[in-house]
PDB file of N, CA, C and O in Angstrom:
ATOM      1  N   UNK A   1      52.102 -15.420 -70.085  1.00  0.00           N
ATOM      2  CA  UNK A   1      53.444 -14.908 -70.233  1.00  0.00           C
ATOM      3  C   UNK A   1      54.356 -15.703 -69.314  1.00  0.00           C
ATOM      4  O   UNK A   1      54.025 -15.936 -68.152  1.00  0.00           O
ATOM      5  N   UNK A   2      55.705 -16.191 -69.924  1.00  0.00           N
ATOM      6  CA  UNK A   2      56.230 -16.796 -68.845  1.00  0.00           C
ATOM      7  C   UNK A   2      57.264 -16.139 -68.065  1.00  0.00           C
ATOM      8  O   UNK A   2      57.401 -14.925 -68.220  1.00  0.00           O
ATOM      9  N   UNK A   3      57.996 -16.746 -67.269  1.00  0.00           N
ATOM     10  CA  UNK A   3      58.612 -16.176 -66.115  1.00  0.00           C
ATOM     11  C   UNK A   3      59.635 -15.672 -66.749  1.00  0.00           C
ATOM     12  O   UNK A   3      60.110 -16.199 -67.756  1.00  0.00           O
ATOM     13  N   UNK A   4      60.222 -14.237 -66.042  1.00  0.00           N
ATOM     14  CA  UNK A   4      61.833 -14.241 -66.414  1.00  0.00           C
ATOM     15  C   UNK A   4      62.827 -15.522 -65.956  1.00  0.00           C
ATOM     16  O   UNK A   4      62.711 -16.109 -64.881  1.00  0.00           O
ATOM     17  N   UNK A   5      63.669 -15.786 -66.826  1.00  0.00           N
ATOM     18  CA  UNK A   5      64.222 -17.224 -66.160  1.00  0.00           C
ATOM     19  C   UNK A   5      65.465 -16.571 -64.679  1.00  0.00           C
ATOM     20  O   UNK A   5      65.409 -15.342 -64.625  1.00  0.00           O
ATOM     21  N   UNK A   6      66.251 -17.056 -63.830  1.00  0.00           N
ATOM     22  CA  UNK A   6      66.613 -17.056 -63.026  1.00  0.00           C
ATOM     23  C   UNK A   6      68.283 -16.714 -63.853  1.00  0.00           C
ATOM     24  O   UNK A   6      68.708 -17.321 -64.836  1.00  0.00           O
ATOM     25  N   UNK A   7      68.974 -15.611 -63.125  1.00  0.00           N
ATOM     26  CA  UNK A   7      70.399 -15.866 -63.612  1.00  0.00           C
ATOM     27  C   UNK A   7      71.073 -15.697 -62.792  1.00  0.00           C
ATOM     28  O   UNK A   7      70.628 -14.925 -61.942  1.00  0.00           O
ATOM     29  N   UNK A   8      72.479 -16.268 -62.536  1.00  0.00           N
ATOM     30  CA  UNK A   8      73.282 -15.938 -61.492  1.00  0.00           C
ATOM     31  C   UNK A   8      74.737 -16.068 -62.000  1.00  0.00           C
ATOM     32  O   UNK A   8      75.041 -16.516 -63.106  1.00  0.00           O
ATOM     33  N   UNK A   9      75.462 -15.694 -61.209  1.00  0.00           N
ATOM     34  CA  UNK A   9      77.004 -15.559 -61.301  1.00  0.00           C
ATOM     35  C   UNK A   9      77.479 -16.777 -60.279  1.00  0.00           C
ATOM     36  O   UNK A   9      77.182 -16.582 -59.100  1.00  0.00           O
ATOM     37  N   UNK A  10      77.985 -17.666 -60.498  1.00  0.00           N
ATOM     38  CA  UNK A  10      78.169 -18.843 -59.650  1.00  0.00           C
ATOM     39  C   UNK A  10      79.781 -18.598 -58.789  1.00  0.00           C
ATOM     40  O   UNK A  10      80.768 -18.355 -59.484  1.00  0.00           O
ATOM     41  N   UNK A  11      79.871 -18.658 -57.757  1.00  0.00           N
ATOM     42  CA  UNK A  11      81.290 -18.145 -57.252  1.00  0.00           C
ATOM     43  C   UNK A  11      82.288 -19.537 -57.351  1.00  0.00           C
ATOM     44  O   UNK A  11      81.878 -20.589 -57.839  1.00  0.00           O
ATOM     45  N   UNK A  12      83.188 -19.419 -56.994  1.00  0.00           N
ATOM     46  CA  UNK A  12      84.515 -20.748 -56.789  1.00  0.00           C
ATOM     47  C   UNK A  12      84.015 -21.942 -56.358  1.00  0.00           C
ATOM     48  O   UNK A  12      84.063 -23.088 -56.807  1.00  0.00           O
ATOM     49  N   UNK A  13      83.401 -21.312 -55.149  1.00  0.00           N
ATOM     50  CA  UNK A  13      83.095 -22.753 -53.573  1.00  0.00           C
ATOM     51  C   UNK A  13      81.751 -23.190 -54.598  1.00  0.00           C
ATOM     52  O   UNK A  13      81.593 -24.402 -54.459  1.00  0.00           O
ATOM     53  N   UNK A  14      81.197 -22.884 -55.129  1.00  0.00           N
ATOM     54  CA  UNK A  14      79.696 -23.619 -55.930  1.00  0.00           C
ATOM     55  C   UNK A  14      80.355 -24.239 -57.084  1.00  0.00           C
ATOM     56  O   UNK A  14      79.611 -25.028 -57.666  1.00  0.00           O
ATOM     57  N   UNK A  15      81.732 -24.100 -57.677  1.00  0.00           N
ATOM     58  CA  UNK A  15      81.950 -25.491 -58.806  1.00  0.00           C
ATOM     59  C   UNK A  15      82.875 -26.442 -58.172  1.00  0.00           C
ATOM     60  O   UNK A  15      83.006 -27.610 -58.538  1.00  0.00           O
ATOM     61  N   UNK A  16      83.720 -25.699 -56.880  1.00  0.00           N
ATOM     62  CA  UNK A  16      84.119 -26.950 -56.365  1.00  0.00           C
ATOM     63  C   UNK A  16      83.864 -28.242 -55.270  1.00  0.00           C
ATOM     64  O   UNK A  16      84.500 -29.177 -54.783  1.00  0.00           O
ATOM     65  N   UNK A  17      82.291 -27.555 -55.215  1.00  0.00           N
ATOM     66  CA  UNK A  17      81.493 -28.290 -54.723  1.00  0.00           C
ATOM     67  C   UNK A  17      80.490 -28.922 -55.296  1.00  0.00           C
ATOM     68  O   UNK A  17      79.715 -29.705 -54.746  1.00  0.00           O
ATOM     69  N   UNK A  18      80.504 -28.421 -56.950  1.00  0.00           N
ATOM     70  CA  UNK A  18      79.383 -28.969 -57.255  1.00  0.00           C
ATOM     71  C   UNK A  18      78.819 -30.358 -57.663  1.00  0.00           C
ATOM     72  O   UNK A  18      77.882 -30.521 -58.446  1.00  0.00           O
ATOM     73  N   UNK A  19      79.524 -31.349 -57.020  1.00  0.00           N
ATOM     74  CA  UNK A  19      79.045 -32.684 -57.170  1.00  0.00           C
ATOM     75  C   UNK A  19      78.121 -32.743 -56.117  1.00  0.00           C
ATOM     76  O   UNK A  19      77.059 -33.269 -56.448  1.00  0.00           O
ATOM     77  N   UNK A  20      78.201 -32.316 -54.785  1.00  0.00           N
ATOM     78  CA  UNK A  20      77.386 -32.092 -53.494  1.00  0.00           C
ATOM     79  C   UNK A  20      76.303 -30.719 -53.575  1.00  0.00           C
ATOM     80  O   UNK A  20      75.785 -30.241 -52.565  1.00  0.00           O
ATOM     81  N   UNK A  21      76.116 -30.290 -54.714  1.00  0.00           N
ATOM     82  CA  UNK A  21      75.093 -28.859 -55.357  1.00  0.00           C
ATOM     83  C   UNK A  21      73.906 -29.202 -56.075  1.00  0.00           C
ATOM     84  O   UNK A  21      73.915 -29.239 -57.305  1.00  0.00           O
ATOM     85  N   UNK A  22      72.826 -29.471 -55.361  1.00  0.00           N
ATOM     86  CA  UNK A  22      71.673 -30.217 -56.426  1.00  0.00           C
ATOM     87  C   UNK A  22      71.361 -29.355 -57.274  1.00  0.00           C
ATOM     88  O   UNK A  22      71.639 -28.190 -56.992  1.00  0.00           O
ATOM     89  N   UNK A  23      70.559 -29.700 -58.822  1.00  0.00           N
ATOM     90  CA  UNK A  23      71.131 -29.056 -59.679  1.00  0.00           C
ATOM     91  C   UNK A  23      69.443 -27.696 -59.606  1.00  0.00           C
ATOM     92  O   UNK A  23      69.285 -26.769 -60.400  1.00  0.00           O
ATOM     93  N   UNK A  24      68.645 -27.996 -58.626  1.00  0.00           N
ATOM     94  CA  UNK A  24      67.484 -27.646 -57.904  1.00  0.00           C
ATOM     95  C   UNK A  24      67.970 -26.513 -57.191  1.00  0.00           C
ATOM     96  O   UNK A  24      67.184 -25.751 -56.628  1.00  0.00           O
ATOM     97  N   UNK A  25      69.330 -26.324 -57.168  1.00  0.00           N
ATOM     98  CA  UNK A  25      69.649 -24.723 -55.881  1.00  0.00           C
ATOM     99  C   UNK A  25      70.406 -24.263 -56.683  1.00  0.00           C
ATOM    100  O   UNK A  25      71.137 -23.547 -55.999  1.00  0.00           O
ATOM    101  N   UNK A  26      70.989 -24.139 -58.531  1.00  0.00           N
ATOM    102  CA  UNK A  26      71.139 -23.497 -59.029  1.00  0.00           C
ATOM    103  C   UNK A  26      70.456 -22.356 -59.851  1.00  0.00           C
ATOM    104  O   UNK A  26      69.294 -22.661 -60.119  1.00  0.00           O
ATOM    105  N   UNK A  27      70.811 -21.200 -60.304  1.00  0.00           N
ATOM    106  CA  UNK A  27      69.902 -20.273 -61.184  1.00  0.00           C
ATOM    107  C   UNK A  27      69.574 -20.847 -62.679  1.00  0.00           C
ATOM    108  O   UNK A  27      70.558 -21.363 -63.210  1.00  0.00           O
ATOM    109  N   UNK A  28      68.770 -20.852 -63.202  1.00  0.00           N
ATOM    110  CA  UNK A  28      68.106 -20.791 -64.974  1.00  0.00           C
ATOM    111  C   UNK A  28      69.696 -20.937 -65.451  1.00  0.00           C
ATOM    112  O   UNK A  28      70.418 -21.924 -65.585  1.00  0.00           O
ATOM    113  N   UNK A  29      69.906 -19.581 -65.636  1.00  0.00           N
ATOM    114  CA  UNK A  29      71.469 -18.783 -66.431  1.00  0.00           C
ATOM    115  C   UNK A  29      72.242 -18.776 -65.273  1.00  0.00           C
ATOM    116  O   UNK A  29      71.875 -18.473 -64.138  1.00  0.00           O
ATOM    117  N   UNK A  30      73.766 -19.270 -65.797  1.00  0.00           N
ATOM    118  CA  UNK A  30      74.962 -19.239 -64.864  1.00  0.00           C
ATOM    119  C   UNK A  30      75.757 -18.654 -65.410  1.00  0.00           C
ATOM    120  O   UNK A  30      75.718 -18.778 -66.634  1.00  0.00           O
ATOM    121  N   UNK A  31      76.785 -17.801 -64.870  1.00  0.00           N
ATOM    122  CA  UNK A  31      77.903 -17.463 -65.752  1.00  0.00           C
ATOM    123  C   UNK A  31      78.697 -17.636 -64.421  1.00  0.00           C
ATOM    124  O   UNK A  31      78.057 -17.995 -63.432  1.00  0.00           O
ATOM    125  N   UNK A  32      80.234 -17.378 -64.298  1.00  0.00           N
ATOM    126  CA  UNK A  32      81.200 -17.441 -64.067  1.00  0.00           C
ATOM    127  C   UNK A  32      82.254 -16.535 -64.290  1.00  0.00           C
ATOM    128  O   UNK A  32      82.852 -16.755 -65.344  1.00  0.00           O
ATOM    129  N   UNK A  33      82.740 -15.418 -63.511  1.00  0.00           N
ATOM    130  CA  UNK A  33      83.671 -14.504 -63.629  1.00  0.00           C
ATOM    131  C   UNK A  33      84.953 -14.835 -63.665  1.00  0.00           C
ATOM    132  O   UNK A  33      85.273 -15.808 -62.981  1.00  0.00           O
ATOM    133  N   UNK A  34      85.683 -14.353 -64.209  1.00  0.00           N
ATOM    134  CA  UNK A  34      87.090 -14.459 -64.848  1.00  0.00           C
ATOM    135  C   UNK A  34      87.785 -14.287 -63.490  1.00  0.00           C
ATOM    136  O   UNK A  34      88.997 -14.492 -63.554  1.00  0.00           O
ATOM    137  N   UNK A  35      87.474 -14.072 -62.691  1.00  0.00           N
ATOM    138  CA  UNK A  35      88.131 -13.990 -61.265  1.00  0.00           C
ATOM    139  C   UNK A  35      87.856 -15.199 -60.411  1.00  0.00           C
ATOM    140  O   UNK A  35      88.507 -15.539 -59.423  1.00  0.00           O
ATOM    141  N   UNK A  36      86.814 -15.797 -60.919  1.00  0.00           N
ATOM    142  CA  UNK A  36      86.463 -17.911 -60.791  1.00  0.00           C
ATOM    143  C   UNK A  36      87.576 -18.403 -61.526  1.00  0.00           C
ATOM    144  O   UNK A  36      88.372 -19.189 -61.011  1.00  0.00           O
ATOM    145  N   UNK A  37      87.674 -18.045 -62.549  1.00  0.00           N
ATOM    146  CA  UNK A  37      89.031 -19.052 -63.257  1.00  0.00           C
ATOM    147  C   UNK A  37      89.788 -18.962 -62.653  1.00  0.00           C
ATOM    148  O   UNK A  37      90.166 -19.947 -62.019  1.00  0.00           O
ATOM    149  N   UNK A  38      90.529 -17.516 -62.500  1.00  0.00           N
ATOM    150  CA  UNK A  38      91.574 -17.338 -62.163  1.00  0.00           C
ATOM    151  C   UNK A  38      91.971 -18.284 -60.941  1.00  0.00           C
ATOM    152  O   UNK A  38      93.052 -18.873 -60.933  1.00  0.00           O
ATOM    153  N   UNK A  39      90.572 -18.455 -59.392  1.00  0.00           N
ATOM    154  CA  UNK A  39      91.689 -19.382 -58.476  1.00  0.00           C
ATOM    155  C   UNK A  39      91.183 -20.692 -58.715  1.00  0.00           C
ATOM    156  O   UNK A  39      91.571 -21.641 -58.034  1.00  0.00           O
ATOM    157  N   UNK A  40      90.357 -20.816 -59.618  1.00  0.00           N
ATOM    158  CA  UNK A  40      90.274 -22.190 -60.434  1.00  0.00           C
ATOM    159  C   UNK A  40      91.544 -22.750 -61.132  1.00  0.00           C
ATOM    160  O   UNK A  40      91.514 -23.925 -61.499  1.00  0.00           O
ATOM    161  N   UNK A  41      92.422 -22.161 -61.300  1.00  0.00           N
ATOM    162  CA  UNK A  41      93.512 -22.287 -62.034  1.00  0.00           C
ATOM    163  C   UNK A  41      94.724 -22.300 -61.106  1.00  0.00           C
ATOM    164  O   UNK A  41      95.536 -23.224 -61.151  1.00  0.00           O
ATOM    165  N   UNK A  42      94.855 -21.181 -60.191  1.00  0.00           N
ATOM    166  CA  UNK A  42      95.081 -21.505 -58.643  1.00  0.00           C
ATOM    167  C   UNK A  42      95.316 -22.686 -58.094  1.00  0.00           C
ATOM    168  O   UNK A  42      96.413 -23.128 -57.753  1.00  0.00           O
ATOM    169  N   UNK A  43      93.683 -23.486 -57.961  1.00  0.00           N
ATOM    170  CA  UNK A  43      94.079 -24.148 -57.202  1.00  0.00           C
ATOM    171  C   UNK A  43      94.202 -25.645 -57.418  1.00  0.00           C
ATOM    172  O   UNK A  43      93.941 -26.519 -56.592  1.00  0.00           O
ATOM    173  N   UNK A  44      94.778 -25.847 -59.044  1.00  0.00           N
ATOM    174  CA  UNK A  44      95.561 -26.907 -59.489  1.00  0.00           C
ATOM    175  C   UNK A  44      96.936 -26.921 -58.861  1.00  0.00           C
ATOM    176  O   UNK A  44      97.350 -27.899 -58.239  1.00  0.00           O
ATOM    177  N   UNK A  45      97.772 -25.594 -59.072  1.00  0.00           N
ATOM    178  CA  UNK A  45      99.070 -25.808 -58.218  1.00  0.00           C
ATOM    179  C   UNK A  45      98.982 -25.699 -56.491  1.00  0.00           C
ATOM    180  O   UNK A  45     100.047 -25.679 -55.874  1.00  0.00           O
ATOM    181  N   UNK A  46      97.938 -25.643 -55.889  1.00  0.00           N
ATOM    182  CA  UNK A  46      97.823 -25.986 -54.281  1.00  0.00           C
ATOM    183  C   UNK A  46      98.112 -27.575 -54.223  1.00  0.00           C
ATOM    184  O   UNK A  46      98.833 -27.910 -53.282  1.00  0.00           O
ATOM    185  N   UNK A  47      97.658 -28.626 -55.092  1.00  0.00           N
ATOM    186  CA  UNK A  47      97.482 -29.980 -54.744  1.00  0.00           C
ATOM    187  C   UNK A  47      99.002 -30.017 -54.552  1.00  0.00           C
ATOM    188  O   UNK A  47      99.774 -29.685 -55.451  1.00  0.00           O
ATOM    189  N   UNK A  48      99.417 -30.454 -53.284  1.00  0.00           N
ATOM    190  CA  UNK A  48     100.960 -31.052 -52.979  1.00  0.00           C
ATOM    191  C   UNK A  48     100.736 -32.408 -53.214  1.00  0.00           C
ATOM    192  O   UNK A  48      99.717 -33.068 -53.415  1.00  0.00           O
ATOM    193  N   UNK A  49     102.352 -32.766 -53.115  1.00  0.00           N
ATOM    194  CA  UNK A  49     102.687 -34.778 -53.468  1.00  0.00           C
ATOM    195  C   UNK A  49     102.203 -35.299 -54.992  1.00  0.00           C
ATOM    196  O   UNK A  49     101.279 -35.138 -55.789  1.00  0.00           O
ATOM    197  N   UNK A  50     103.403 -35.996 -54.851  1.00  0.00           N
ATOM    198  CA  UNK A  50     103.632 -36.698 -56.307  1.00  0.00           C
ATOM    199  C   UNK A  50     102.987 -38.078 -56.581  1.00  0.00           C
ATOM    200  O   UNK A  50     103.267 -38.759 -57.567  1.00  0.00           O
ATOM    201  N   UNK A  51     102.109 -38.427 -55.633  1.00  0.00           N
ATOM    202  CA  UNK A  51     101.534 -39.766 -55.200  1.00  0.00           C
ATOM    203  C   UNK A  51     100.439 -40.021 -56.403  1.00  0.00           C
ATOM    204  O   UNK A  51     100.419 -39.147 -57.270  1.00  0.00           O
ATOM    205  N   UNK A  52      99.661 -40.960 -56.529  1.00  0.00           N
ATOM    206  CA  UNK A  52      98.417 -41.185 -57.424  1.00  0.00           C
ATOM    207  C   UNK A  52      97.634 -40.405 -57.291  1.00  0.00           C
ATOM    208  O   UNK A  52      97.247 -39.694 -58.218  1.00  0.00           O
ATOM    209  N   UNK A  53      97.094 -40.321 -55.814  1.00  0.00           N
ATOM    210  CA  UNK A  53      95.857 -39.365 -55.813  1.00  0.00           C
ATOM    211  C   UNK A  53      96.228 -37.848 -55.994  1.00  0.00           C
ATOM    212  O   UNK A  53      95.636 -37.059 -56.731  1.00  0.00           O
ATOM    213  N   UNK A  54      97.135 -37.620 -55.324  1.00  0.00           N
ATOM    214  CA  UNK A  54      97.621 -36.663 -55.781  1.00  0.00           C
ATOM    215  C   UNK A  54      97.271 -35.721 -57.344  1.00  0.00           C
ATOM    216  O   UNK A  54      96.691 -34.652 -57.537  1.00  0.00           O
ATOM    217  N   UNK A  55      97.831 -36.555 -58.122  1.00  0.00           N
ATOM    218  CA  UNK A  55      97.696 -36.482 -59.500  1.00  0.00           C
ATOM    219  C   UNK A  55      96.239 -36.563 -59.654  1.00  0.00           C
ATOM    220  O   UNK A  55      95.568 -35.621 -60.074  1.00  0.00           O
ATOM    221  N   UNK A  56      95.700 -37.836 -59.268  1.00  0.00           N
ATOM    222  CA  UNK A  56      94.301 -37.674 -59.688  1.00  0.00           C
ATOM    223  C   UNK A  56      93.379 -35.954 -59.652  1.00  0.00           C
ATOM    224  O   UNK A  56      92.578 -35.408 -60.410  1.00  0.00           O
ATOM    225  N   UNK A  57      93.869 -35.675 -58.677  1.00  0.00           N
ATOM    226  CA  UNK A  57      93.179 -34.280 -58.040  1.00  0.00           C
ATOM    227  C   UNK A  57      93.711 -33.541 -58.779  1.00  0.00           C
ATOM    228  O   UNK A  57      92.806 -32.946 -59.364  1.00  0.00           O
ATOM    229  N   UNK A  58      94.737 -33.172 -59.154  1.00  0.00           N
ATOM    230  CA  UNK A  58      95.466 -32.085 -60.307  1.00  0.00           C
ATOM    231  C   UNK A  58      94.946 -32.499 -61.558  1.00  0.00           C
ATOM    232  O   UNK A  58      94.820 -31.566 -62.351  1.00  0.00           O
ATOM    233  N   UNK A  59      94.674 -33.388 -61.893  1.00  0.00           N
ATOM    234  CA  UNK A  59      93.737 -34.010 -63.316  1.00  0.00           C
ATOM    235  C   UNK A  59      92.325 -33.563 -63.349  1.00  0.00           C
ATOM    236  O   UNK A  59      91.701 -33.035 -64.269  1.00  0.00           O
ATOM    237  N   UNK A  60      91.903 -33.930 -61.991  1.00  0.00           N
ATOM    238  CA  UNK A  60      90.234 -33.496 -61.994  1.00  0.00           C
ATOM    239  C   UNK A  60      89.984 -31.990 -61.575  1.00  0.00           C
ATOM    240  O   UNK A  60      88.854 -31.552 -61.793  1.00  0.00           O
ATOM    241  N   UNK A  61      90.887 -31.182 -61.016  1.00  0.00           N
ATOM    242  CA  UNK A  61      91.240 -29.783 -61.526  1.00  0.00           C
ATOM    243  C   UNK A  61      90.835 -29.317 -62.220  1.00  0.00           C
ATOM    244  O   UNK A  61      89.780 -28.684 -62.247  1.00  0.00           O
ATOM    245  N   UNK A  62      91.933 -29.600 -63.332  1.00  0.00           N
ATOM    246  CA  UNK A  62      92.212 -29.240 -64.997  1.00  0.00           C
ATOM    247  C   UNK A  62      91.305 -29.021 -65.572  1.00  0.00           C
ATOM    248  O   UNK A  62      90.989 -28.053 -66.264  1.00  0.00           O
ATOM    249  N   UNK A  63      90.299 -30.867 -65.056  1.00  0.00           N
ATOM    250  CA  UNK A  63      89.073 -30.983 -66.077  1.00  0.00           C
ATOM    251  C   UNK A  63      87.806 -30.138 -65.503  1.00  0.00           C
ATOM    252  O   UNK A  63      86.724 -30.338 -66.055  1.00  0.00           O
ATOM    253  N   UNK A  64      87.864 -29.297 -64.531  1.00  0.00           N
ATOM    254  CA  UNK A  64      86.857 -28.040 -63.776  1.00  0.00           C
ATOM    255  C   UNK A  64      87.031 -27.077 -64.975  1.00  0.00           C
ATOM    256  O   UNK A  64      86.238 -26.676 -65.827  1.00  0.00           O
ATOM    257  N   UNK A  65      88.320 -26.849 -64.750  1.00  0.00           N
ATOM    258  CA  UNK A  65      89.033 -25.798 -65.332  1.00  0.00           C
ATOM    259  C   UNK A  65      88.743 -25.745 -67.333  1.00  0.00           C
ATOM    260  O   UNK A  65      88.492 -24.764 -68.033  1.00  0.00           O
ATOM    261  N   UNK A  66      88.854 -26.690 -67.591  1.00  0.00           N
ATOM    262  CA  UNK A  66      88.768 -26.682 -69.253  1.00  0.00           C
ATOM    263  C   UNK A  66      86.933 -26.457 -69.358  1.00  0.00           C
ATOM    264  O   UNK A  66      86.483 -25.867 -70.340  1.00  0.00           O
ATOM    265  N   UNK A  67      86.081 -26.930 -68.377  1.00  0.00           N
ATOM    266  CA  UNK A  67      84.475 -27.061 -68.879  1.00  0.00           C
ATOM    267  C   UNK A  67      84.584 -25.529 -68.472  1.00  0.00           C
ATOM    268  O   UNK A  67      83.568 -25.205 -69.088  1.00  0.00           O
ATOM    269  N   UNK A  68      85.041 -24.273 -67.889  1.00  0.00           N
ATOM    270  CA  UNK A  68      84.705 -23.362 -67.968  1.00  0.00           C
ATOM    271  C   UNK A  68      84.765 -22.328 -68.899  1.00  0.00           C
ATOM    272  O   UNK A  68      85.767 -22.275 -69.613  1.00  0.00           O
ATOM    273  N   UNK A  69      83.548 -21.175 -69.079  1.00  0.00           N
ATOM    274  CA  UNK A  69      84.225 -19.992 -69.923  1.00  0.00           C
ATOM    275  C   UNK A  69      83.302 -18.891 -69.390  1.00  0.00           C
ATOM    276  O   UNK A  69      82.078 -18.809 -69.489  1.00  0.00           O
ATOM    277  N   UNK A  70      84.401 -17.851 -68.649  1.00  0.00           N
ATOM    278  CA  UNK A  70      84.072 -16.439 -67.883  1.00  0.00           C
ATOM    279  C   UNK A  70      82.957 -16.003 -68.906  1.00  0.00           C
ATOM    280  O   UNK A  70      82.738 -16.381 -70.056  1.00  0.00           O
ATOM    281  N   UNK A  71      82.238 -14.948 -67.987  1.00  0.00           N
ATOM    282  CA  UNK A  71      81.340 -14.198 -68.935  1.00  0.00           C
ATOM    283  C   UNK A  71      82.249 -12.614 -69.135  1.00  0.00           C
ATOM    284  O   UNK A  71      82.800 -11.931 -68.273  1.00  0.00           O
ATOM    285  N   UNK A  72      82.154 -12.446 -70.295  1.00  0.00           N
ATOM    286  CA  UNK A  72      82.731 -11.336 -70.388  1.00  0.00           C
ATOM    287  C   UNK A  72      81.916 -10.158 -69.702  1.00  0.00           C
ATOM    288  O   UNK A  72      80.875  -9.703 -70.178  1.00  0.00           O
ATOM    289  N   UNK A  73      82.389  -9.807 -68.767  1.00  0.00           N
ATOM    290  CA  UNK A  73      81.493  -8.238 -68.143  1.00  0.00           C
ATOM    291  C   UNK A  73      81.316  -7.113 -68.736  1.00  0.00           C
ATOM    292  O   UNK A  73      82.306  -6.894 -69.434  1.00  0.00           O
ATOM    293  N   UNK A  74      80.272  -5.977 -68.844  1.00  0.00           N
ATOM    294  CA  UNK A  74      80.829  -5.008 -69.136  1.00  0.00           C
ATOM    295  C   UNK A  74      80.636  -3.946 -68.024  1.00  0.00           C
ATOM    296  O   UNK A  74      80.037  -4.363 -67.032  1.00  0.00           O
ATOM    297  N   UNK A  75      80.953  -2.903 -68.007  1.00  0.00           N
ATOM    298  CA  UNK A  75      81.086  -1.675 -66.910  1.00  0.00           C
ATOM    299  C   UNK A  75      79.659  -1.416 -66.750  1.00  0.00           C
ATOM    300  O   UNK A  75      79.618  -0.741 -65.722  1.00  0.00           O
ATOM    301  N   UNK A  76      78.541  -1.554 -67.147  1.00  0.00           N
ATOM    302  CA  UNK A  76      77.148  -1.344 -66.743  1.00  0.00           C
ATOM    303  C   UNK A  76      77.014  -2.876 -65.798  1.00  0.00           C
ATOM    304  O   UNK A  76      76.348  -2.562 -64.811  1.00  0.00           O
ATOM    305  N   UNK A  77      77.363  -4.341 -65.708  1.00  0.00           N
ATOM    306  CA  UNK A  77      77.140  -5.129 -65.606  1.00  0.00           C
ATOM    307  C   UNK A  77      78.087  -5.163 -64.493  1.00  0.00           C
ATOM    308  O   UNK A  77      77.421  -5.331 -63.472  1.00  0.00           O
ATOM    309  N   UNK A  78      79.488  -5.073 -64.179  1.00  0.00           N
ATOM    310  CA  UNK A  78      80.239  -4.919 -62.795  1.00  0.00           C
ATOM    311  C   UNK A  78      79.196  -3.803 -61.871  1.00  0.00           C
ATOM    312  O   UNK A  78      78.606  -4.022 -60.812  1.00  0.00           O
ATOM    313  N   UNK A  79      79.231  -2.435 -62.790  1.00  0.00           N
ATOM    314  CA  UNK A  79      78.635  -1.186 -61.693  1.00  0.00           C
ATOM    315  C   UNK A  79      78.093  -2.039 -60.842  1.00  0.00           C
ATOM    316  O   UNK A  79      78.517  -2.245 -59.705  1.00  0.00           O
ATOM    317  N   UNK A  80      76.421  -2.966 -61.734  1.00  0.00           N
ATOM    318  CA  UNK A  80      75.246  -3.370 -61.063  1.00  0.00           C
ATOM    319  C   UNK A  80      75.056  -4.549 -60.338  1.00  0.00           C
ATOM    320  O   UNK A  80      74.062  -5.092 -59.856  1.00  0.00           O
ATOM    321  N   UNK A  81      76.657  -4.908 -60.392  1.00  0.00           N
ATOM    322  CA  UNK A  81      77.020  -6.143 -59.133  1.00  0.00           C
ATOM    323  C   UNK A  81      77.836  -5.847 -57.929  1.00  0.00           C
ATOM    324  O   UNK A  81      78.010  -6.380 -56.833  1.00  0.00           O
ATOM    325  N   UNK A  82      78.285  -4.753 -58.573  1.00  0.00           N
ATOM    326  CA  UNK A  82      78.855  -3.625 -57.115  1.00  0.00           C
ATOM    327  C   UNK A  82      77.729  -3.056 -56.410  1.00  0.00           C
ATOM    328  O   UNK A  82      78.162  -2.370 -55.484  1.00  0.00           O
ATOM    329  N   UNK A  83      76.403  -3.050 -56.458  1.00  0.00           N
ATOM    330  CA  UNK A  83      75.679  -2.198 -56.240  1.00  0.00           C
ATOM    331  C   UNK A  83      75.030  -3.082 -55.551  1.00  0.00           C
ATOM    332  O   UNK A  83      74.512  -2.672 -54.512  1.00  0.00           O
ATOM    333  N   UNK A  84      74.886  -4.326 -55.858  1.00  0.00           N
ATOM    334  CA  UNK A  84      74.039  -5.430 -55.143  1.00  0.00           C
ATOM    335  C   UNK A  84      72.965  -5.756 -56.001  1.00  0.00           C
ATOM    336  O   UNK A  84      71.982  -6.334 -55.539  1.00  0.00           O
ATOM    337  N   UNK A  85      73.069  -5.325 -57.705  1.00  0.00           N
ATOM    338  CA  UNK A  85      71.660  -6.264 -58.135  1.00  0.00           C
ATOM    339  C   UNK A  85      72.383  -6.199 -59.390  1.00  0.00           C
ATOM    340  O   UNK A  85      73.371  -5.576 -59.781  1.00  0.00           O
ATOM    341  N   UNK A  86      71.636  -6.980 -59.865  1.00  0.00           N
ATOM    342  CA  UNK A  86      71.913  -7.906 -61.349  1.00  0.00           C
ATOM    343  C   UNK A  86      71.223  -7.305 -62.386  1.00  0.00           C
ATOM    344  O   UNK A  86      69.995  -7.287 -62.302  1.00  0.00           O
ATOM    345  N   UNK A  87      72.029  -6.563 -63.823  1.00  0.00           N
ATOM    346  CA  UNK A  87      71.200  -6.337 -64.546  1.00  0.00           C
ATOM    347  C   UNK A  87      71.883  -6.813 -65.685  1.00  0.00           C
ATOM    348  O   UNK A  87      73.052  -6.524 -65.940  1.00  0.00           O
ATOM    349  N   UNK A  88      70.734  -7.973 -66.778  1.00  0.00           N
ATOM    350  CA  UNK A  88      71.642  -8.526 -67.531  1.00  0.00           C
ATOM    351  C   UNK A  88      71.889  -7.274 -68.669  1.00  0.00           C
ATOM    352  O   UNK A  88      71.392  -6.148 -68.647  1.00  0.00           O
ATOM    353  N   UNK A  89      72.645  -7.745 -69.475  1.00  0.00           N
ATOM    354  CA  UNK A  89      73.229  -6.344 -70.655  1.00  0.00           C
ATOM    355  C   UNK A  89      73.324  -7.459 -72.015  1.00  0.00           C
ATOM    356  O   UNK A  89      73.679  -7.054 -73.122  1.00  0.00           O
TER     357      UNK A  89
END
């Protein structure tokens, strides 16, 4: 019989780090809460200056921002992350 696979909810600081995230310290299943987008989306308008790099960084943003899609939660699935454990639904 094989293993249950590994799932996790990945927070902000783990996609905007994840070029420096071997792909060895992530879970099986990832999802991403709609409250990740949200300062994913955030923090395109933090980049100040109108300079190249500038831009570059508001571009490579964007492109965080477009590879994502929240998992839709439901109220059995928040409860059991308020609670401190994970139950998938």
């Amino acid at each position: 019989m094989s293993a249950e696979p590994i799932r996790g909810l990945l927070d902000t600081n783990i996609l905007a780090l994840r070029r420096w995230t071997p792909a060895s310290c992530l879970p099986d299943e990832m999802a991403i809460s709609a409250v990740t987008v949200a300062e994913l989306a955030a923090g395109v308008h933090l980049v100040d200056g109108d300079d190249n790099a500038s831009s570059q960084e508001r571009a490579r943003r964007v492109a965080v921002l477009q590879q994502t899609e929240p998992h839709a939660t439901r109220q059995a699935t928040r409860t059991s992350w308020n609670e401190g454990r994970y139950v998938s639904h």
